[in-house]
C-alpha positions in Angstrom: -3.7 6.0 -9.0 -2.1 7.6 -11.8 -2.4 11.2 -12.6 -3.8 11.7 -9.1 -3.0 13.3 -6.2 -0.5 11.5 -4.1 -2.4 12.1 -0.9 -5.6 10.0 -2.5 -2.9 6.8 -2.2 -3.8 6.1 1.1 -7.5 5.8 1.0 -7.4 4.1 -2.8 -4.6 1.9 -2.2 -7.7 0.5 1.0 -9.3 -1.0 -1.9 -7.2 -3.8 -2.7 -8.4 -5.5 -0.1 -11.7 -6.3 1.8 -10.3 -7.5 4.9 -6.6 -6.1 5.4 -7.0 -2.4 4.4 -5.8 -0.7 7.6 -2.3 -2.8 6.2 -2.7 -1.2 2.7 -3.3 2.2 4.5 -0.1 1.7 6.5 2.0 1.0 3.6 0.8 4.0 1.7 1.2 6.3 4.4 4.5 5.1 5.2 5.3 5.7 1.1 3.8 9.4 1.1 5.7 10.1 4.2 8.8 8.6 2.9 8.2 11.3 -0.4 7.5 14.1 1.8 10.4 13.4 4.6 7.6 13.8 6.9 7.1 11.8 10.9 4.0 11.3 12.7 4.0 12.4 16.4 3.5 9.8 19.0 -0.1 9.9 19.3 -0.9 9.8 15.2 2.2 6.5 15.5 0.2 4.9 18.3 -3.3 4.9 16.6 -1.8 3.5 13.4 -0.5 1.0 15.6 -4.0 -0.2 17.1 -5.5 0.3 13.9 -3.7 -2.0 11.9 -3.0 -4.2 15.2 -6.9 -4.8 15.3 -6.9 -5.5 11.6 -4.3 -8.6 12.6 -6.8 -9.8 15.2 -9.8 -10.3 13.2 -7.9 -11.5 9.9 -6.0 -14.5 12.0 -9.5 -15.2 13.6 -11.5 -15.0 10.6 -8.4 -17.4 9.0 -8.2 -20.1 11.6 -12.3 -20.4 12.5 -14.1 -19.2 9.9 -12.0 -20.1 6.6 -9.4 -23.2 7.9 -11.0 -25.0 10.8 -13.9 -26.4 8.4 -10.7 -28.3 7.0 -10.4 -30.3 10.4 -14.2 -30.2 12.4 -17.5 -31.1 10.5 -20.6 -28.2 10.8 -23.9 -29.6 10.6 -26.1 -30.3 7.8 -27.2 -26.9 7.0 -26.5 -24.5 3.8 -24.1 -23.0 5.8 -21.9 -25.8 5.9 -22.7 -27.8 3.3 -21.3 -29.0 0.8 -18.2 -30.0 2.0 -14.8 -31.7 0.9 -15.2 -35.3 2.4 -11.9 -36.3 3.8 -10.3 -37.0 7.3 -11.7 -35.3 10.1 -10.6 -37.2 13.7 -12.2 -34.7 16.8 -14.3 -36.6 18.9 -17.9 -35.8 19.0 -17.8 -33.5 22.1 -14.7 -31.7 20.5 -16.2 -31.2 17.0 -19.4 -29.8 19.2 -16.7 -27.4 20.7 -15.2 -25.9 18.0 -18.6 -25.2 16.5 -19.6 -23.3 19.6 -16.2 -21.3 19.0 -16.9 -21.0 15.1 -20.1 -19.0 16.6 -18.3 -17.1 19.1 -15.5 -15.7 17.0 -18.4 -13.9 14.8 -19.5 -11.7 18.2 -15.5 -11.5 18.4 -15.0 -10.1 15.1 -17.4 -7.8 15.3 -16.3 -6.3 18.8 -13.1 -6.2 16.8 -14.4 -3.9 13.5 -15.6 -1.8 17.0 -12.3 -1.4 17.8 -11.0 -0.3 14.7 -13.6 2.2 14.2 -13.1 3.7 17.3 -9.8 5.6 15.9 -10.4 4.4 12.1 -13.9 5.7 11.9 -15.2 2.6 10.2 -13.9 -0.9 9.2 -13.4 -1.7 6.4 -11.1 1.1 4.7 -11.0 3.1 7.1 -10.5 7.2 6.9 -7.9 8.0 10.1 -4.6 7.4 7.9 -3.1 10.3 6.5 0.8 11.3 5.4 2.1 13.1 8.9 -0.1 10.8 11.4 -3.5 10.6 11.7 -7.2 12.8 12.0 -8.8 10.9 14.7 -8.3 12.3 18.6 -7.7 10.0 21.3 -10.3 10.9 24.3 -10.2 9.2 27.5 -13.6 7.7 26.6 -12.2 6.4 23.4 -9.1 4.9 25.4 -11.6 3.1 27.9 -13.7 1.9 25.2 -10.9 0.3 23.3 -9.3 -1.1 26.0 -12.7 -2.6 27.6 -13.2 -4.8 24.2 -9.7 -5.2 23.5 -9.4 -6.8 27.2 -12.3 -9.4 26.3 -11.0 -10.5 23.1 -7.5 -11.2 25.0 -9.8 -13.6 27.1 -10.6 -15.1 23.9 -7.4 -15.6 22.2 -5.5 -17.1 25.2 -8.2 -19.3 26.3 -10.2 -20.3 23.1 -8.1 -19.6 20.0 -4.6 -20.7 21.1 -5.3 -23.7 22.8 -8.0 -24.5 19.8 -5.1 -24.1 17.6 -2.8 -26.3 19.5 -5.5 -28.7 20.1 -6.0 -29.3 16.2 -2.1 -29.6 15.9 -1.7 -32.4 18.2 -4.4 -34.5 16.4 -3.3 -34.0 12.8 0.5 -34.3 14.3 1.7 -35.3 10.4 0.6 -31.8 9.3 3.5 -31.2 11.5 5.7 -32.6 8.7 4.5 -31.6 5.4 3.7 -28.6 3.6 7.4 -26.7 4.2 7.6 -24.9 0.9 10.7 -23.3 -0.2 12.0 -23.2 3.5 12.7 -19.4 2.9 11.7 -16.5 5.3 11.3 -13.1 4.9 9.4 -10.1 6.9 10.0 -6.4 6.2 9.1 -5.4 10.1 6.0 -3.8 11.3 4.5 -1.5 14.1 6.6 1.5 15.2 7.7 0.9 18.4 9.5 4.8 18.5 8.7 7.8 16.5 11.8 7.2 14.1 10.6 4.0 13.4 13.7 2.3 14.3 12.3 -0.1 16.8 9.9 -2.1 15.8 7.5 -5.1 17.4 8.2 -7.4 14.5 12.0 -7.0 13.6 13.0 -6.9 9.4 15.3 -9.1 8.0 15.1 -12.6 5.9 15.7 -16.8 7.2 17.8 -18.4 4.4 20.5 -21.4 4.4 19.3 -21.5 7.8 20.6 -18.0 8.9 19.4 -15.1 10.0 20.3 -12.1 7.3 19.6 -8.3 6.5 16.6 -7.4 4.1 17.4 -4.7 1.5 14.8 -3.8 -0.3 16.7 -3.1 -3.8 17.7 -6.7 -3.8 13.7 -7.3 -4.5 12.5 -7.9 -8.1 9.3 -9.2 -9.7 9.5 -12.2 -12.3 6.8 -12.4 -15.0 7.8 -15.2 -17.3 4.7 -17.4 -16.1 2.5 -14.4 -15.7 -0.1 -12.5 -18.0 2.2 -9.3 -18.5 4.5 -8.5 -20.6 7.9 -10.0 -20.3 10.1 -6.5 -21.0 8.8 -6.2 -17.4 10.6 -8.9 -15.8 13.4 -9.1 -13.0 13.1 -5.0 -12.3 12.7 -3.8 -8.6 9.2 -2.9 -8.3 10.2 0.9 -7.7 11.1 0.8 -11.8 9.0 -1.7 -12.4 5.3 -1.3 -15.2 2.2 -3.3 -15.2 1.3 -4.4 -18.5 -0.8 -7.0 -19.2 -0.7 -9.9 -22.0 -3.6 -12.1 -21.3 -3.0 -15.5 -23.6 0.6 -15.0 -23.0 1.9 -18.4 -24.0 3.2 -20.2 -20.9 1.5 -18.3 -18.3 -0.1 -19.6 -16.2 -1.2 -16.4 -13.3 -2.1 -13.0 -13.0 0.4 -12.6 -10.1 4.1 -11.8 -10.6 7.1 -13.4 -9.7 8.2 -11.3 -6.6 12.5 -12.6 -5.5 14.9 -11.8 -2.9 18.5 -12.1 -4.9 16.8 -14.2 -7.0 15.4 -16.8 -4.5 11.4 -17.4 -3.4 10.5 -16.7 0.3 7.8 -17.9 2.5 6.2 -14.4 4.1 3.6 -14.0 6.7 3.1 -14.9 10.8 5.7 -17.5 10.7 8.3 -15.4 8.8 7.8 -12.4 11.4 7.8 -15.2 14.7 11.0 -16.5 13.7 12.9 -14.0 12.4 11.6 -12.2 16.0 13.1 -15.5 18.0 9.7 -15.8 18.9 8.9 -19.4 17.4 11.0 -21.4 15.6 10.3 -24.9 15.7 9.6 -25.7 12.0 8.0 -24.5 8.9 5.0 -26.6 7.8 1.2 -26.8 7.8 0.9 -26.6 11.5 3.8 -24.5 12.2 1.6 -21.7 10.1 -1.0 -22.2 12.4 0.8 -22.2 15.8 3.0 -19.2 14.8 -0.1 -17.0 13.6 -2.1 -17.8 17.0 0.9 -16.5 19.0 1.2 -14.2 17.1 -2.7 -12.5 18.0 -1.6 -13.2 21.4 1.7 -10.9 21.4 -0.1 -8.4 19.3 -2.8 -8.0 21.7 -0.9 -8.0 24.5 1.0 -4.8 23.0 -1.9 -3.2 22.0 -3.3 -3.4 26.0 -0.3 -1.2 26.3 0.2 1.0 23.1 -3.1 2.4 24.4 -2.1 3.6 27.8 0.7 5.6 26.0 -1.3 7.9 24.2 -2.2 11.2 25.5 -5.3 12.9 24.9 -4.9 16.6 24.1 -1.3 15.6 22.6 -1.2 16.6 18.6 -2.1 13.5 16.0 -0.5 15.0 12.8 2.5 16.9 11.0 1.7 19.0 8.3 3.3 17.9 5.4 3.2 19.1 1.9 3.1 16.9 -1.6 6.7 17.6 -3.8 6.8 18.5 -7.2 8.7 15.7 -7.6 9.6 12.5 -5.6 10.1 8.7 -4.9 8.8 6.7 -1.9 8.6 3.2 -0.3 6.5 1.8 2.2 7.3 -1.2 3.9 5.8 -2.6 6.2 3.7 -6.0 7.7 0.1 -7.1 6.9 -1.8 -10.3 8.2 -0.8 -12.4 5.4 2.9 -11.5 5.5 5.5 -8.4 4.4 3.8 -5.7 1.9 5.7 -3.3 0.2 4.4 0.3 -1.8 6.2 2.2 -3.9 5.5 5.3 -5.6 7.2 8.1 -7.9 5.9 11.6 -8.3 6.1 13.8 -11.2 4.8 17.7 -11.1 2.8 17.0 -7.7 1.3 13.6 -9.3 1.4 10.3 -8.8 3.1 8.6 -12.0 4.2 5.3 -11.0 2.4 3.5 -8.1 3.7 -0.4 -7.8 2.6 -2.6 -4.7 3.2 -6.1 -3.9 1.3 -8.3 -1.3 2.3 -11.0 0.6 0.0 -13.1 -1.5 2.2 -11.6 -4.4 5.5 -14.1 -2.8 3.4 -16.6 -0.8 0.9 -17.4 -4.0 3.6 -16.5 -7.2 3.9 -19.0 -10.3 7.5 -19.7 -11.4 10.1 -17.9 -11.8 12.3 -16.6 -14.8 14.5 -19.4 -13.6 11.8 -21.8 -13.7 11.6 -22.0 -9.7 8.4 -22.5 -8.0 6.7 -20.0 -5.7 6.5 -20.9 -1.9 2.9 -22.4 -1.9 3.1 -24.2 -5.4 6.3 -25.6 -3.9 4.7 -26.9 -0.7 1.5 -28.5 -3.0 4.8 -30.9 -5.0 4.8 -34.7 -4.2 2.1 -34.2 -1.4 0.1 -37.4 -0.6 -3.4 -37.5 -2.2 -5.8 -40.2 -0.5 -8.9 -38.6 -2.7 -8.3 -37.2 -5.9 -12.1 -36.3 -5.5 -11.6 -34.5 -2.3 -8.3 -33.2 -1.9 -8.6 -32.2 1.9 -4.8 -32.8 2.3 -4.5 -30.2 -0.4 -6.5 -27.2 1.0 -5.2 -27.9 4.6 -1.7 -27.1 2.6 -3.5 -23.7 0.6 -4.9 -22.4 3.7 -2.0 -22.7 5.9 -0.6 -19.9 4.7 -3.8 -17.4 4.2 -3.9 -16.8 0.5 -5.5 -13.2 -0.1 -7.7 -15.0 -3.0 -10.9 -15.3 -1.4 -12.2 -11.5 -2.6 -9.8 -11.2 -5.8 -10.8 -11.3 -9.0 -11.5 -14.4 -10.6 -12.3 -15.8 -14.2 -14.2 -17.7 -16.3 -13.2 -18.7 -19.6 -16.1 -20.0 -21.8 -16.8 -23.3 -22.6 -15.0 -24.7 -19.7 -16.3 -26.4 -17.1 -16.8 -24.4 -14.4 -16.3 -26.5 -11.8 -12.4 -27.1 -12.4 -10.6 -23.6 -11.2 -6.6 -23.6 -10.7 -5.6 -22.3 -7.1 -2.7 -19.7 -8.4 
C-alpha cells in the first residue's frame, strides 16, 4: 500500500483475507473516512451494514459445520473426510447422521449467502461496493426483495439447525464447558453503525478485565515483537507509529504475528468478547462458551439485518464526495468474524506512507509478550489434558474454538524438516 493512492486501501486491504474481506473493507473505509472527515448517508451506512453482516453469517457457518464440527461428529469413509484425528466422539448414530445432513446443507446455505452479498457487494469474495463517503451500489426494490427473500430462509436455518446444533454438541461434551478459558480478558472495538454518526452501534466498544466492564481507548494499544520475526526497535509502539520489518531467524522467535496489548495485558477478541461486553451472553469463557456466543451471535445479526433492509430507501443518495488530503492520519475500527480489527493509516503529499492493520487473529493467535506473557490461545493450550499424544483432539477442539484466521495464511516449510510436524502459532 505504500506510495499508492489512499483510496486503493479499501479494495487492497480485501486481500488479506479470503473469507472476511467485506470486514477488511469496513475498516479501511472507516480509516479513509476518518482522513478525509468524511460520513456516509444512510443508505451507503445501511449497505455496509448487510454487506459485512452477511460476511458474519457465512464465516460463523463455515466455522461451526464446515471447519469445527468434524472435531465432535465422524463423516464417512470418503476423501472428503478422511483422514481424521481419532479421538472422542460420543453422538449417537442417528445424531452423527444428523449433523452430516446439516454439514451438506450449510454448503447450499453459504452459497445463498455469497448471493446476498453480491447483491449490494457485486461479488463475494472482495467485493467492489465499499468506497470512502458510502457506497456505489443502488438499493432497488427488487434488490431489497431479493435480499430479504434469502436472508429470511437462512434465519430458518440458524434458529432451527445451527443454534440448537450448537447447543446440542455443548451438552454432550459438557467438560468443554470448563476448559480452554485463556487469559480471561475481553475486548471488542464495536461494530455496525446503528446512526449515521456512528455513535450507536449493534455491538457496543469497550474491554472485560478484573471482571469489569471498562472503556477501550485505542492509544492504549501497542504491538510486542520480542517472540516475533521483526525487528525489536519495533516493539511496544501503537500501531499508528508503528513499522513492519522483518528478521526471519531472529533468535527466540517463535511467530510471524506480533504481540498486539491493551495497557500491557492480552485480551481474548471475537463473538464472545462482543456478546458479553453487549450483556448479551455472559455465562463463561471456555471452549463451548465460544461456540454458544458465536451461534447467538448469527442469530442477532440476522435478525437486524431483516430490518436494516426495510430502512433503506431506493432513490435516496449512497455516497459523499470526499476528497484525498495532502496530508493526514486515520483509524478504522471496527468488528470482523474472528473478533475487533483495527486500520491505521498516515498520508504524506496525497499518498499513503504508513498503512498498519492488526486482526483479531493478530490478539487471539499472538506469541508472548515483551513481558514474557502468553497470547490468549497459547494460554488456553497450557496444562490442558492430553489422552493421545498421537491425536490431540482435545487440542484442536481448544484451536478452533476461537476461529484462528490461519487456514488461508501463509505458511512455511523449512528444509530438511519433517513435514509433518507444523507449530499452530
Amino acid at each position: 500500500l505504500k506510495g499508492r493512492d489512499p483510496r486503493d486501501a479499501q479494495h487492497l486491504a480485501q486481500r488479506v483475507c479470503g473469507i472476511c474481506s467485506a470486514a477488511h473493507a469496513s475498516a479501511a473505509s472507516l480509516t479513509l473516512e476518518s482522513a478525509f472527515r468524511a460520513k456516509p448517508p444512510s443508505n451507503g451506512r445501511i449497505i455496509r451494514n448487510l454487506v459485512a453482516g452477511a460476511d458474519f453469517l457465512q464465516s460463523h457457518i463455515l466455522h461451526f459445520y464446515l471447519l469445527t464440527a468434524l472435531d465432535y461428529f465422524v463423516g464417512p469413509e470418503n476423501a472428503l473426510f478422511i483422514p481424521r484425528i481419532e479421538g472422542d466422539y460420543r453422538l449417537s448414530r442417528q445424531m452423527n447422521n444428523e449433523y452430516l445432513d446439516h454439514y451438506i446443507r450449510a454448503l447450499e446455505v453459504r452459497r445463498k449467502i455469497h448471493e446476498m452479498t453480491a447483491i449490494f457487494g457485486g461479488k463475494m469474495p472482495h467485493h467492489q461496493t465499499s468506497v470512502p463517503g458510502g457506497v456505489t451500489e443502488k438499493p432497488t426494490v427488487d434488490k431489497i426483495a431479493s435480499f430479504l427473500w434469502r436472508l429470511r430462509e437462512i434465519i430458518d436455518f440458524i434458529e432451527n439447525i445451527y443454534l440448537p446444533d450448537v447447543l446440542r454438541i455443548a451438552d454432550v461434551y459438557k467438560e468443554y464447558s470448563k476448559i480452554g478459558r485463556g487469559c480471561g480478558n475481553l475486548l471488542a472495538y464495536g461494530g455496525f453503525n446503528l446512526d449515521d454518526q456512528g455513535k450507536e452501534k449493534l455491538f457496543k466498544r469497550g474491554r472485560f478485565t478484573d471482571g469489569k466492564i471498562e472503556i477501550m481507548d485505542s492509544e492504549k494499544i501497542t504491538e510486542d515483537v520480542r517472540f516475533s520475526w521483526y525487528n525489536t526497535k519495533i516493539s511496544g509502539k501503537n500501531p499508528r507509529d508503528s513499522d513492519t520489518f522483518p528478521a526471519p531467524g531472529k533468535s527466540g522467535a517463535y511467530s510471524w504475528l506480533k504481540s498486539p496489548r491493551y495497557e500491557g495485558k492480552p485480551y481474548e477478541l471475537g463473538p464472545l468478547a462482543r456478546m458479553w461486553i453487549n450483556g448479551d451472553y455472559r455465562k463463561g469463557i471456555s471452549v463451548m462458551d465460544r461456540h454458544i456466543a458465536r451461534a447467538l451471535e448469527t442469530k442477532k445479526i440476522a435478525r437486524a439485518m431483516e430490518e436494516w433492509v426495510l430502512q433503506l430507501r431506493p432513490g435516496k443518495g449512497v455516497y459523499t464526495p470526499c476528497k484525498v488530503p495532502k496530508n493526514g492520519e486515520g483509524i478504522g475500527l471496527t468488528e470482523a468474524p474472528r473478533g475487533a480489527l483495527g486500520h491505521w493509516i498516515k498520508i504524506s503529499n496525497s499518498k499513503i506512507e504508513r498503512y498498519q492493520i492488526v486482526t483479531p487473529s493478530n490478539w487471539n493467535c499472538s506469541p508472548r509478550d515483551d513481558r514474557g506473557e502468553p497470547g490468549p490461545l497459547e494460554k488456553s493450550l497450557i496444562g490442558t489434558p492430553v489422552a493421545d499424544a498421537e491425536n490431540p483432539v482435545e487440542i484442536m477442539r481448544i484451536i478452533r474454538s476461537y476461529d484462528p484466521c490461519i487456514a488461508c495464511s501463509v505458511h512455511l516449510i523449512v528444509p530438511g524438516r519433517n513435514i509433518s510436524e507444523f507449530r499452530v502459532c
